[in-house]
N, C-alpha and C positions, 0 to 999 in steps of 0.2 A: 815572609809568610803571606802579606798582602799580596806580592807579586803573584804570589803560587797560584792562589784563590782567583789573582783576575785572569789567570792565564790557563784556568781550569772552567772559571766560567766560558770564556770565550772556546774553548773547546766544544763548548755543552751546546753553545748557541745552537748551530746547523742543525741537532738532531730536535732539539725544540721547535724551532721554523716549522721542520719537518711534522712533528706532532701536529703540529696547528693546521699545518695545509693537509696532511689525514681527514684531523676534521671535521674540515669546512668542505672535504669532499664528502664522507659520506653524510654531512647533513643535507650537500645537494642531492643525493642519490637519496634518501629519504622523503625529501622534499618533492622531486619527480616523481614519485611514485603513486601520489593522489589518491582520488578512490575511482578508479575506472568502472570498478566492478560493485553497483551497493552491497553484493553479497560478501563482498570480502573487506574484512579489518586489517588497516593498515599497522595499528596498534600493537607492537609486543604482547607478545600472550603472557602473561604472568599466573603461577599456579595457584586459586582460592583461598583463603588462607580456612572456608569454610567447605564442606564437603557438600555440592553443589545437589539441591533435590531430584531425583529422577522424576522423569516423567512415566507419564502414566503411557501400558504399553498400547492403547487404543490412540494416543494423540499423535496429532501431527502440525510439524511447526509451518505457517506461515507469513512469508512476508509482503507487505504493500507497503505502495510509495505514491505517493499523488505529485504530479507536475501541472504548473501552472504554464499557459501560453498566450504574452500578448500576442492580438492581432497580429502587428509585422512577422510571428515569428509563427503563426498558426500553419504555413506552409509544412513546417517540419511535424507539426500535427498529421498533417493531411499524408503524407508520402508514410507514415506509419504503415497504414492501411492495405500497401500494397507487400508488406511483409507478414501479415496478418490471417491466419485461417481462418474463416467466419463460418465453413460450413461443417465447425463443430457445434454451430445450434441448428436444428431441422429447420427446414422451409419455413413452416409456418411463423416458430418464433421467432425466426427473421424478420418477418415483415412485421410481427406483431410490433417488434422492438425500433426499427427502423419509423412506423406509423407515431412509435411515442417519440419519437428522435435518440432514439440508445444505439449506438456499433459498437459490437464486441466478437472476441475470436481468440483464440492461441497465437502467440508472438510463434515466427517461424525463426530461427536462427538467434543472432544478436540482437539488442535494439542498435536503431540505425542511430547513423551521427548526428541527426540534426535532434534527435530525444537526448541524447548525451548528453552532450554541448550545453542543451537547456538545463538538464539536472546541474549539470558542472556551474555553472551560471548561478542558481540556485543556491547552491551550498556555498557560494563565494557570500551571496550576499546574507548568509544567515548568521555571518563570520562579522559583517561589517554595516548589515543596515539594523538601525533600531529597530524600525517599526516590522522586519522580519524577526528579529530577536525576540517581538516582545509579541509575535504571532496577529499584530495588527495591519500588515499590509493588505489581506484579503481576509473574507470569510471560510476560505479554504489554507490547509497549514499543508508546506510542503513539505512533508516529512518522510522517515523510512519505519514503520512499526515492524514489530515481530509475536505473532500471537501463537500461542498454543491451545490449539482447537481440540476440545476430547469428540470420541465419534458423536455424532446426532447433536451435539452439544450447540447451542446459540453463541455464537460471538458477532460484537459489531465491527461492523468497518466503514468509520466515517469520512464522508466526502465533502460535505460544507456543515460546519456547526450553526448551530441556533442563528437565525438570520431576527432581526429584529422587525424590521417590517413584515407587514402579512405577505402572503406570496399566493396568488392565484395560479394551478396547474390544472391545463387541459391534459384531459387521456382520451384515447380513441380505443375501441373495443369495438370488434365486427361491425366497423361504419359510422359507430357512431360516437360523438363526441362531447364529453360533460368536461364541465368543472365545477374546481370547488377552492374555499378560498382558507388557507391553514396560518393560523396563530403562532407566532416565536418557531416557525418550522426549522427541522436543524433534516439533512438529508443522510441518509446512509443505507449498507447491504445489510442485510441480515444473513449473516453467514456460518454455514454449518460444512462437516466432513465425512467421508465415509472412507476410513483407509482399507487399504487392501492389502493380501496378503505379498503380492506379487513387488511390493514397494511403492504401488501409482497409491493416487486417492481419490476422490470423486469430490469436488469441490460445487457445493450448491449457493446460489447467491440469489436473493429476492430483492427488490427495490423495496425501500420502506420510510416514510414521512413521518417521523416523531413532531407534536404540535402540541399548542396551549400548555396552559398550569402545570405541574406538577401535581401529581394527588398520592395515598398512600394506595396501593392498593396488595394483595395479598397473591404470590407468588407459589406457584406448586413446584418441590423440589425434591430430591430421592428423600430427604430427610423430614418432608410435610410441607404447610404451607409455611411462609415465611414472609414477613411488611417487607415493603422497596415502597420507596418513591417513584412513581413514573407519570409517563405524559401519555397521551390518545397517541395512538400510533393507528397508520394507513399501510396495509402493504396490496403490491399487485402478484400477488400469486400465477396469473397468468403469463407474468414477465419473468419468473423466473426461470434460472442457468442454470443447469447440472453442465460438467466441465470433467473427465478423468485425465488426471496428468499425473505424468511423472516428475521426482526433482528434477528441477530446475527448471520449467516450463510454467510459462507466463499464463494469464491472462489480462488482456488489457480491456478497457471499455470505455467508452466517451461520448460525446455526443455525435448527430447525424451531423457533418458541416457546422456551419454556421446556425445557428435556429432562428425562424423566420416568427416562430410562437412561442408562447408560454407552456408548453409543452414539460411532459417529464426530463425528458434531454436536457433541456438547459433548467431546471430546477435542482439537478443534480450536477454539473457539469460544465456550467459557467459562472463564475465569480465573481463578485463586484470589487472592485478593490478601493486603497486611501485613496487612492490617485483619481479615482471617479472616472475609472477604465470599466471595460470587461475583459477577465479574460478565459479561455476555455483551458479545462481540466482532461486531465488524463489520468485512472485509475492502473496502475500494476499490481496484480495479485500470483505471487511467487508459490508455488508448492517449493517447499525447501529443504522437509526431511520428516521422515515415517518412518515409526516403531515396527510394527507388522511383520513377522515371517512364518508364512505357510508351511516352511520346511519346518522349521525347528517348534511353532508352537501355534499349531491348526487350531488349537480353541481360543486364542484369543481371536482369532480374523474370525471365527462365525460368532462369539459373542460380539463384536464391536458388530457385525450385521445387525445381529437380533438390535443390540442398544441404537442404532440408527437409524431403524424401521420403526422406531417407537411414536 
């Protein structure tokens, strides 16, 4: 009987070998497969075990990503630029934005390799360096968010958190040039939507400087007013983006070059990091997906009007 068993094992071997090297294949073919695309999950989709909340049919999802670039690697910043539409903001607030040191536009095609590389680079070390882990290598986090924006609705989208030292930023307005100097300032967009029926949405972006204390102060909401905690907040109303895209179309923003001032650009857009570097930031702001259709249900596209002209 022992003989049977060894002679039934050894039968078995080859097709077990076999199992193993299956695999150790497709763990490599999982393995290669990375995330090329932030938009896509490499992740088995598995079904809720909870029935997931719709959203509301005025919203639209967005996603941003912020990328860090040391100096050596600023080139591949630079060559962005030539993939980049800029004159989907008019003449004017070109130069307005250019004068504060801001470049921004619609990504044309893919992003190029030398943005990639860098993300890819990023996500490796957020896998294996602490001080990425634990969000302390810079003042800026290099992350992927996902917001759902209702129409007219305020969301933020932050570029450097609360910086501990004060931070002086000059601005320039028709020639002329002030500054002012801001308390615990933390930097971000204030960002609102306008969907449309047609599937695009009108993404609007203001620059704005939250500073100082904390205080309570009273908030107006569909439902009355309401306490929040907040800080003094600066925005430039003058510098703000309106942008209509469709899914899957980009906008990216960063600073002018290298910044020679204390300017808005690099108050937004360059990072101090552990390492006692600088490095320069790059914003992506993804249109990703809208509820909205004209065909089948025309009162919701003019009420999200009405609520986003509010």
């Amino acid at each position: 009987m022992l003989a049977v068993n060894r002679k039934l094992s050894h039968k078995c071997s080859p097709a077990k070998g076999m199992n193993w090297q299956w695999i150790a294949c497709c763990c490599a073919v999982i393995g290669s497969m990375g995330c090329a695309q932030w938009s896509k999950d490499a992740t088995t989709e598995s079904k809720p075990l909870l029935a997931q909340p719709k959203m509301s049919p005025d919203s639209v999802v967005v996603e941003t990503v912020i990328i860090r670039f040391p100096k050596e690697q600023s080139e591949a910043l630079d060559n962005l630029w030539s993939t980049v539409d800029e004159s989907v903001f008019d003449v004017e607030l070109r130069r307005k934005l250019i004068e504060n040191g801001i470049r921004g536009g619609v990504l044309i095609g893919e992003l190029p390799l030398g943005v990639r590389t860098r993300m890819e680079q990023l996500a490796n070390n957020s896998r294996t360096d602490p001080l990425e882990q634990a969000n302390l290598a810079a003042d800026v986090k290099s992350a992927t968010n996902r917001l759902q924006c209702r129409a007219g609705r305020r969301k933020e989208v932050h570029v450097r958190r609360e910086v501990s030292q004060p931070l002086v930023v000059l601005t320039s307005e028709e020639g002329r040039v002030e500054g002012a100097n801001y308390e615990q300032p933390a930097m971000l967009f204030d960002l609102r939507s306008i969907p449309h029926g047609d599937g695009q949405a009108t993404l609007r972006l203001m620059p704005e400087i939250q500073h100082g204390e904390e205080r309570k102060a009273f908030i107006r909401s569909d439902f009355g007013l309401r306490p929040e905690m907040s800080r003094d907040r600066k925005t430039w109303e003058e510098l703000s983006m309106s942008v209509k895209l469709r899914p899957g179309q980009m906008i990216a923003l960063s600073c002018n070059g290298e910044p020679k001032s204390s300017n808005l650009g690099k108050a937004f857009f360059v990072t101090h990091t552990a390492e006692q570097t600088d490095e320069r930031v790059l914003l992506l702001i993804k249109l990703a997906e809208t509820q909205l259709d004209e065909l089948f249900a025309p009162e919701g596209v003019a009420a999200a009007q009405i609520v986003a002209e509010r």
